[in-house]
N, C-alpha and C positions, 0 to 999 in steps of 0.2 A: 743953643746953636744946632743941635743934633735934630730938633723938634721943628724949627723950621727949615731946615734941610730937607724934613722927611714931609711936612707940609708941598714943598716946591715940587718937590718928587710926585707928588699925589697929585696932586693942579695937574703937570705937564701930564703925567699920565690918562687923564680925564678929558686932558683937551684931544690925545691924540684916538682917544676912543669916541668922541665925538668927532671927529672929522672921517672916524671909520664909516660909523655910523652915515655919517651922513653920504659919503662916498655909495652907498648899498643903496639906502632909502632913496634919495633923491633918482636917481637912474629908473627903479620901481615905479615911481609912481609916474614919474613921464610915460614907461612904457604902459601902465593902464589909461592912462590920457589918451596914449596915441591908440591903443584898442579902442577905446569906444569912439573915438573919433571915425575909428575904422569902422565901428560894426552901426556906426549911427548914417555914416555915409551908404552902404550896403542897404541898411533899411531904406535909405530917400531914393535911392538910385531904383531897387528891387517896385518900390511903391510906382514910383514914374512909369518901367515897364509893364508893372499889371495896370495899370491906369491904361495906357497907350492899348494893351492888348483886349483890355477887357473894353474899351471903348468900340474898337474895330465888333469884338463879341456882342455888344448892345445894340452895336448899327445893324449887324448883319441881322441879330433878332429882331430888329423893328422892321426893316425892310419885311424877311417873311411874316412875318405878325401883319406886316397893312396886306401883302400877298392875299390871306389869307381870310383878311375882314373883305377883301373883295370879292374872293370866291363865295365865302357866308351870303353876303349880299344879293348876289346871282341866287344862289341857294334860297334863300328863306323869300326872295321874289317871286321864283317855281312856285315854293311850295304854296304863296299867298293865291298863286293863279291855278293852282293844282289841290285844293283844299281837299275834294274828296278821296284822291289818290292819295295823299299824307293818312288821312283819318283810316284809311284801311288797311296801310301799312302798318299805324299802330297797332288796329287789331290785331294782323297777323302776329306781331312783335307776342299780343297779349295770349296768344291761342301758343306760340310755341313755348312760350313762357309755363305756360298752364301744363305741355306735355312732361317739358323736365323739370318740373317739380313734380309731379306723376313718378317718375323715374327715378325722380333719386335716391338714392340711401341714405334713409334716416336712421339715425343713433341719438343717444339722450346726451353723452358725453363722448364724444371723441376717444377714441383708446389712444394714449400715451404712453409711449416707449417708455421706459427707463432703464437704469442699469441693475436691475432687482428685479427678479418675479418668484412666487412660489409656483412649486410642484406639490399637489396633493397627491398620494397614492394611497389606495383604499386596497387590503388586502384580506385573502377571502377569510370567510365566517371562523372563527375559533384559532385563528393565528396565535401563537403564545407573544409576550414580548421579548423573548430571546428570538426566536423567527425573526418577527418583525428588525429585528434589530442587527441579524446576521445577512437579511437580504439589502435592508438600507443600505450598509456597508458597501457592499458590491455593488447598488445601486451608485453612492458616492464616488467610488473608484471608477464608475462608465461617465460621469459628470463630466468629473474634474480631468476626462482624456477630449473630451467636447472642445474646437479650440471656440477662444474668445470668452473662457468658463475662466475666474481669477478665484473664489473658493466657493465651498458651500455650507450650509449650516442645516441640522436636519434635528425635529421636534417629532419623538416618538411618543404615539397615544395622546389621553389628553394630558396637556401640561400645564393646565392651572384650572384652576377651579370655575372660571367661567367657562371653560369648555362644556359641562354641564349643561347649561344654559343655550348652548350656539346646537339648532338644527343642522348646520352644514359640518359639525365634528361630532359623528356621530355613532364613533366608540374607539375602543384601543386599539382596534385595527388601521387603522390610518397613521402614516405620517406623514409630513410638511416640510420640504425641502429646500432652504430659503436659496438663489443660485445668484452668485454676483458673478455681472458679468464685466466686461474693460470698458464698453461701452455705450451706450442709447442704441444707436447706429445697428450695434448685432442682437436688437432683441429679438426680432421674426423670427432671425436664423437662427438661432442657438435654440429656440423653442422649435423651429419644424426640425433640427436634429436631435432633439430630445423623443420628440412625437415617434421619430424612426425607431428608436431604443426601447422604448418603452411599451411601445405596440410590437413587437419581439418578446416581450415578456408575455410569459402567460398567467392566468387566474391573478392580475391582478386590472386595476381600473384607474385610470389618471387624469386629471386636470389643470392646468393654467389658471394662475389667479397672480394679480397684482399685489406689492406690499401694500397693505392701509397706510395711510396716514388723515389724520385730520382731516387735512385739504381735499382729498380723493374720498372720505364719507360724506363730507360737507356736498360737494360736488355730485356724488353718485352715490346718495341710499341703496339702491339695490347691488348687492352682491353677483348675480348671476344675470346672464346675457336671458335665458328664458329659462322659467319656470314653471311647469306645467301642474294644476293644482287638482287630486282625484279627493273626491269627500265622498264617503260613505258610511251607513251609521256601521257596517261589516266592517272590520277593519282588514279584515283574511281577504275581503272581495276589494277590498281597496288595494291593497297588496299585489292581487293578482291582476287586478288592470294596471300597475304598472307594470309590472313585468310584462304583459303582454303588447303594453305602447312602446318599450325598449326595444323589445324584440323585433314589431315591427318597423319603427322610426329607423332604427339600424339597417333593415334590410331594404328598406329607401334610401339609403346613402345621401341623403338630403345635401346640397352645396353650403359648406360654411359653416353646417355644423357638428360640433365636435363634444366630445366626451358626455354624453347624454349619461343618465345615470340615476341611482334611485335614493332617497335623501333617510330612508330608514333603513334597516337591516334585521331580519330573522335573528333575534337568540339562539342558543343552547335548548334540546326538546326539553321539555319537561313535565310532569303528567299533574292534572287540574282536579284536584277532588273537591266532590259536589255533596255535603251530607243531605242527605233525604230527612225535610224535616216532618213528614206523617208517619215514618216510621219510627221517627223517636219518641215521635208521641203516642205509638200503639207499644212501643217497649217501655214509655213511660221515664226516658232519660231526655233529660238536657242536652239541647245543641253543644252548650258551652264547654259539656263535659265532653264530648264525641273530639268536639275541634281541639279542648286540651288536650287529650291525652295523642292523639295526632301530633300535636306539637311536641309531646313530652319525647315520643320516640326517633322521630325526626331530628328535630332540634339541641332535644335534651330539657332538664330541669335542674333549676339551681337549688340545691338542698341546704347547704349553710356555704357562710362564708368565716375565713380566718384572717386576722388583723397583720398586716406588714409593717409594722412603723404606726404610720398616718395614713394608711389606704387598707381598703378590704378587699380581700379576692373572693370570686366566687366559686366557689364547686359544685361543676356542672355533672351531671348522674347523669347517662344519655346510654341507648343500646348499641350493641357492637358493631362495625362501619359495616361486614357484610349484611349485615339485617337491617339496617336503617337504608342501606343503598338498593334495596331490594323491594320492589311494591308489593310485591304476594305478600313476600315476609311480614309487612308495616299492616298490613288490611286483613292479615291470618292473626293479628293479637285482640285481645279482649278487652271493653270497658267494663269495671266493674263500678254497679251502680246498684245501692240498694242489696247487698250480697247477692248482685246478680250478676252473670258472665254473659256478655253480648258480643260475639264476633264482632269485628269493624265491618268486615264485609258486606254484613247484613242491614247496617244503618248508611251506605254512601253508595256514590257510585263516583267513576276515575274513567279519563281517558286522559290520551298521550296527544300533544300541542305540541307548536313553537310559539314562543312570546316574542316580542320585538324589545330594542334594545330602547323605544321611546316612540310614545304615542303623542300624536298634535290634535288638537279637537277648535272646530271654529263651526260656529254655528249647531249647535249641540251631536252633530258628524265629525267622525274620525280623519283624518285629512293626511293622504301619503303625496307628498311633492317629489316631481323629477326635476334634475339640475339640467342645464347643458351651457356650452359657449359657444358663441361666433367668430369665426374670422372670414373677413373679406367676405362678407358676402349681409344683406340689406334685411335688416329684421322683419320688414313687414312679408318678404316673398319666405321667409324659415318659417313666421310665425302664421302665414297662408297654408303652407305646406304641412305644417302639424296638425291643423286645425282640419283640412279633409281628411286625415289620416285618420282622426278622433272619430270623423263623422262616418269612416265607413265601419266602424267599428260599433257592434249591439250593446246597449249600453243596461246595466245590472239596476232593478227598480231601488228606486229612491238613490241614483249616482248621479253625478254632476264633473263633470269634467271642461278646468279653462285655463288659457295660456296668458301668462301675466310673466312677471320679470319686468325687464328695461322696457317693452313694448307698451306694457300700462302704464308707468312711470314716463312715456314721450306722450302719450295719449294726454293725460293731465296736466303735467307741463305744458305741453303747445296749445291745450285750450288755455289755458291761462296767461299766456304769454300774447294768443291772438286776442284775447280783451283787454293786455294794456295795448297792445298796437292800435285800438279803434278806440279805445280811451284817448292815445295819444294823439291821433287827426283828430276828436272831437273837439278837445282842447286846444289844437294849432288853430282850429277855424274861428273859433268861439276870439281869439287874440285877431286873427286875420281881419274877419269881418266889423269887431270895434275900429284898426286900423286904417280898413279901407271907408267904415259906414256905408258899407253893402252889404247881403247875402251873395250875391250874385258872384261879384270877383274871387271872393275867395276861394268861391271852389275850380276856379280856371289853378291856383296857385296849388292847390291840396292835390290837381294829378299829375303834380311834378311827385308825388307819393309812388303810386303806379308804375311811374316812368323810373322811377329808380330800384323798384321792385325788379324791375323787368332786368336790369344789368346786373342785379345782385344776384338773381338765381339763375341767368344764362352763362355768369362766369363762374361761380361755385359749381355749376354742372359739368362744364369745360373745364376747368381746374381738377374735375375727379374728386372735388369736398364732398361730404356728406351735409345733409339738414341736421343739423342740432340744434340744442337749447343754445350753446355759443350764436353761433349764427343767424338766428333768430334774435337774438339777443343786438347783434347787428345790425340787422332789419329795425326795429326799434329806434336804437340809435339812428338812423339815417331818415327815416321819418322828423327830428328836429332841425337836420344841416341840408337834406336836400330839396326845403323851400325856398333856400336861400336865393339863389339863382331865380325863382319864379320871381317871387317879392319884387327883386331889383330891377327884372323887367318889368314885371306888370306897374310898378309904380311907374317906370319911367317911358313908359308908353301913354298912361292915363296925363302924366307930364305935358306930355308934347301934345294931347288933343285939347289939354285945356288952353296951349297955344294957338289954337285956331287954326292946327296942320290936320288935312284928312286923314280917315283912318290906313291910307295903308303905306302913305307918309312918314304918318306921328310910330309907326311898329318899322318900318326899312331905318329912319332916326337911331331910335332907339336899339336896335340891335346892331348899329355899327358903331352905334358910340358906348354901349354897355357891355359888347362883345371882349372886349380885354380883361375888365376885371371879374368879371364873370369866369372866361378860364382862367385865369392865374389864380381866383380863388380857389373854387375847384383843381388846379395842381401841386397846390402849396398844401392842401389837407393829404390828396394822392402820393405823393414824397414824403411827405411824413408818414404816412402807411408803410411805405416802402418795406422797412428792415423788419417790419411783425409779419409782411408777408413773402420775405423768404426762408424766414422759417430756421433761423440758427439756433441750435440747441437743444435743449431735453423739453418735452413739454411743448414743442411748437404748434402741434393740432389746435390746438386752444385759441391760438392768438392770428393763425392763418387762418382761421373760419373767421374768426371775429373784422379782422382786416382786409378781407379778400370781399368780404359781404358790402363791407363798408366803400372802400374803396370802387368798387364795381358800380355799386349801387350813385357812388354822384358821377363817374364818369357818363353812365347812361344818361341819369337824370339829367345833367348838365346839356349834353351835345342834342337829347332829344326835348327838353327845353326849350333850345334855342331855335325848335322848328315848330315845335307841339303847338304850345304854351301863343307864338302870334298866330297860329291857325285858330282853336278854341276861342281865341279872343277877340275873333273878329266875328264867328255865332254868340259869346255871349253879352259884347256891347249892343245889339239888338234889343235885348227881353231885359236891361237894365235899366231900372228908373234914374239912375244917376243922372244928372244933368251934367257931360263933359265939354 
């Protein structure tokens, strides 16, 4: 009894939790019915209004779009009746073209900001590393008061063993200051307020250098803006013409350039003995013995060694530090040879030197290079200005003195770059000419090439870009996209004469009926450029050269296409054998 009582009890309980339930759920999910009913309504209704608005948007574009195929029309009828007045305007377009590119400033790579640059400072001859390492200090403390400076990191002497190896670290006098900054944005700045602090220092020498990475070797082999290269088989008279090109280049205050400087450095003096070998041979001794025992006193000699464990020590026999540090002293003792006594002084000869801390040798000459950098300002008018400076200077027999860095490295690049550019017209033509089965047309289509040269380096001049390998690299590119527009006319001009329309019929035709997608193609490549040419973010030089090239380059070719291109083609339907 008790068991199905307590069964009844369970049932009713179950059912009244079920109608809970369902009292909850059911209300829910009406109310998401009724959302999406809501938000599916909003969509249809929202769609009708852009439909509606963007209809009225379409109309009102088409009306100025026929607008505008009218004025064309007018337009490219002139210039059919005005052919020689069009043909001399291009010139002109090609002669000013020709001046700013003269003009511009050429760089190999673009300088890009970042939020990282080193400071190198070079500090004078015979610095200890405690110096070196109490002026950093202070040095860091004037940093990190710089605003827009977030820390710094600072690398004294050399600190690893490829430093050996690298000309431009080129002893323990130097440190490398790595400086982070907050942002891209404050890199000029924070470097010309470094420039103020540092040229306030005295007896020491500093320059700007970017962090490496991969990307940025990959991109730019040469480490320095210019490099000036003295060879001589003297290494002393190499020495001294830089020093004397420093000297002067400085007191030329040249625009743009900075931190010039000398890529070796003077050692510690120290004196060069020379044994005289016909007098060892009239005393009847060996060189080998004269040079030993020089070393014995100097150096020392290892007389025996005693056993530690597993290792042997040596014990060195050497003379007292004031006689060994003394030249009289070391050249007043005797070789004994044959129970003979021979003063040293009598067998050599010594004089006092400076060594360098590292010799370069190319071409069987000694080779002392100077560093500098550039800012703002155009390497060929710095690297003109070095070059008379060289030339008014007397130059020491069998020297050679030349300016290389970035300036030879655009030199070879841009030749190399301007033979795939004529590699690439030869190869557009070589496709043209199978498509048309002429020689004749396709070259009316290959100086929509020209014609887009012409907008690419009128607005990279106007925009204040430089020529670079980027940009160049652009030019290229736009060589395959801005025959596009020629093609689709010149095909559809040869179109309409094989209709039996005359020639300036079968070209007014075709340019009012080709005229639309002609721009919208060319606008739809130009918007898509858009956002690489305004240039948001770290790194943007790169990609604003490359898109401002691009984009310029079919806006020209396009508009003077549409005027060029039925002028030329009405001189070269003449001298074509084609039958249209």
């Amino acid at each position: 009894m008790e068991q199905k009582y307590l069964q009844f009890r369970i049932n009713s309980e179950n059912g009244k939790l079920r109608k809970i339930i369902s009292y909850i759920i059911l209300p829910f999910t009406a109310l998401i019915k009724l959302l999406l009913f809501a938000v599916n309504y909003l969509i249809s209704q929202t769609g009708r209004l852009f439909n509606k608005v963007f209809k009225r948007f379409f109309a009102r574009v088409d009306k100025q779009m026929e607008k505008v195929i009218e004025k064309y029309d007018k337009l490219l009828l002139w210039s059919l009746n005005n052919r020689v007045k069009v043909i001399m305007f291009t010139l002109f377009l090609f002669v000013l073209t020709i001046f700013a590119l003269l003009d511009m400033k050429k760089e190999f790579i673009p300088e890009t900001p970042g939020d990282e640059f080193i400071v190198e400072i070079t500090f004078p001859k015979g610095t200890s590393l405690e110096g070196n390492a109490a002026v950093t200090s202070e040095v860091e403390k004037a940093i990190l008061n710089v605003k827009n400076v977030r820390y710094v990191i600072a690398n004294i002497g050399r600190v690893n063993e490829f430093d050996f190896l690298n000309r431009d670290q080129i002893s323990i006098d130097k440190t490398n200051i790595v400086v982070k900054i907050d942002s891209y944005e404050n890199y000029f700045a924070v470097q010309d307020e470094l420039r103020k602090i540092f040229n306030a220092v005295k007896g020491i020498s500093f320059s700007f250098k970017q962090v490496e990475s991969t990307f940025t070797q990959i991109i730019n082999p040469s480490k320095n803006d210019i490099v000036i290269k003295i060879k001589n088989k003297d290494i002393d008279l190499a020495f001294e013409r830089g020093e004397t090109l420093v000297s002067v280049i400085n007191k030329k205050n040249i625009t743009g350039l900075n931190d010039l400087r000398i890529g070796i450095e003077k050692g510690d003096p120290e004196y060069r003995i020379i044994i005289d070998r016909e007098k060892c041979i009239a005393y009847g001794i060996p060189v080998e013995n004269v040079s030993q025992q020089i070393i014995n006193l100097v150096k020392g000699n290892e007389a025996a060694y005693f056993s530690d464990f597993d290792r042997k020590v040596a014990i060195n026999i050497r003379s007292f530090e004031d006689e060994r540090n003394s030249i009289d002293k070391i050249i007043s003792n005797d070789v004994v040879f044959n129970k003979q006594r021979i003063p040293i002084q009598n067998l050599i000869d010594y004089k006092l030197t400076e060594s360098y801390n590292e010799i370069w040798r190319e071409d069987q000459s000694r080779v002392v290079y100077l560093y500098a950098s550039l800012t703002s300002s155009g390497i060929e008018e710095v690297t003109n200005e070095i070059e008379k400076t060289i030339a008014g200077l007397q130059k020491y027999p069998g020297e050679s003195v030349s300016v290389s860095g970035v300036n030879e490295e655009i030199t070879s690049s841009f030749n190399l770059l301007y033979i795939a550019l004529i590699i690439s017209v030869l190869l557009m033509y070589m496709v043209l000419a199978s498509e048309f089965e002429s020689f004749l047309f396709p070259f009316i289509i290959i100086f929509s090439v020209p014609l887009g040269l012409i907008g690419s380096i009128l607005i990279l001049y106007l925009a204040g870009e430089s020529l670079s390998i980027i940009s160049v690299m652009g030019l290229i590119i736009l060589v395959g996209i801005a025959d596009n527009d020629a093609v689709v006319k010149v095909e559809f001009i040869i179109r309409k004469r094989k209709e039996g329309l005359p020639i300036k019929e079968a070209i007014l035709a075709a340019g009012k009926e080709r005229f639309r997608p002609i721009v919208m193609n060319t606008f739809t490549v130009v918007f898509g450029l858009m956002p690489m040419m305004i240039g948001i973010g770290a790194a943007t030089q790169l990609r604003v050269g490359l898109s401002i090239a691009i984009a310029g380059g079919l806006l020209s070719s396009t508009f003077l296409t549409l005027i060029i291109i039925p002028v030329l083609y009405t001189y070269m339907e003449k001298y074509s054998r084609k039958k249209l």
